[in-house]
C-alpha positions in Angstrom: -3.1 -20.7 -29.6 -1.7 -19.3 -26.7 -2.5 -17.0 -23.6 -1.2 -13.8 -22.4 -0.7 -15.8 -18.8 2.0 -18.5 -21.2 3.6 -15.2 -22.7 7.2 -14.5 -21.0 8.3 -11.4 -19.8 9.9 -9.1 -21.9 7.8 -10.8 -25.1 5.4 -8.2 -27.1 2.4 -10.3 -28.6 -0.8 -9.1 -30.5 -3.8 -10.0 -29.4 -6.0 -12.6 -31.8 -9.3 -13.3 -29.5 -11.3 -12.6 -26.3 -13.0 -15.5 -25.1 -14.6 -15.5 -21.6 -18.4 -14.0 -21.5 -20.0 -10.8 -20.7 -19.3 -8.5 -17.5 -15.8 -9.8 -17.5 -15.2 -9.8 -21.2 -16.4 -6.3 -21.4 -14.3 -5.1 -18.9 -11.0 -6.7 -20.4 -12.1 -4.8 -23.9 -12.9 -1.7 -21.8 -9.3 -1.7 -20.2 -8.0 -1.2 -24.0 -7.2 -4.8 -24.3 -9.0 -5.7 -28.1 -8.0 -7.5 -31.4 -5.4 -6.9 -32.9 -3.3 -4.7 -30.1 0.2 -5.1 -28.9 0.6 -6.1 -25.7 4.3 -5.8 -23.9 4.4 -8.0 -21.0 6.9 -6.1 -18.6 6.5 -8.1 -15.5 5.1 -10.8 -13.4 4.7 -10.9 -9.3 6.7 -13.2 -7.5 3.8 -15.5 -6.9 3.0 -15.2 -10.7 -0.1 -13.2 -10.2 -0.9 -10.4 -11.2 1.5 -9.8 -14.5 1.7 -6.2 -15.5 1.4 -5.2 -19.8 2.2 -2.7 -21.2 -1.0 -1.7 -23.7 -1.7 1.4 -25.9 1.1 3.2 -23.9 -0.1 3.2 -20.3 1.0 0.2 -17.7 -1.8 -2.1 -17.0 -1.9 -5.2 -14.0 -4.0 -8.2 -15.0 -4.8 -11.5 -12.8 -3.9 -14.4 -13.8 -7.4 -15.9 -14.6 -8.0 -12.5 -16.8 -4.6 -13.2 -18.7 -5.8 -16.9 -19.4 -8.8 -15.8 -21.4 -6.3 -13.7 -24.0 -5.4 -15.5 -26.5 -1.9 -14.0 -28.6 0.1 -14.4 -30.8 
């Protein structure tokens, strides 16, 4: 399985699984980010961190070590 931080830009993807644990994992869902959405990944920073996605129709930036615990498809 992969993550969202593996996912190209300009790749759509669905999500499949949250892992990571409580505050953090609750925030991620809170942001819109829960199974079975479409994520379009529209851009990364120069330095690779943060990557912005495209989620439910509004923009969204994520850090790297949040994108890692996304798993896709």
């Amino acid at each position: 399985m992969r993550t969202l931080r593996e996912i190209p830009v300009g790749s759509t993807v669905t999500v499949k699984r949250l892992s990571g644990e409580g505050p953090v994992k609750r925030r991620i869902m809170d942001m819109g980010i829960t199974k079975g959405v479409e994520l379009y990944v529209r851009k990364v920073a120069p330095l690779g961190d943060p990557l912005e996605v495209t989620v439910r129709g509004y923009e969204l930036s994520l850090r790297k070590a949040d994108a890692m615990m996304i798993e896709v498809e």
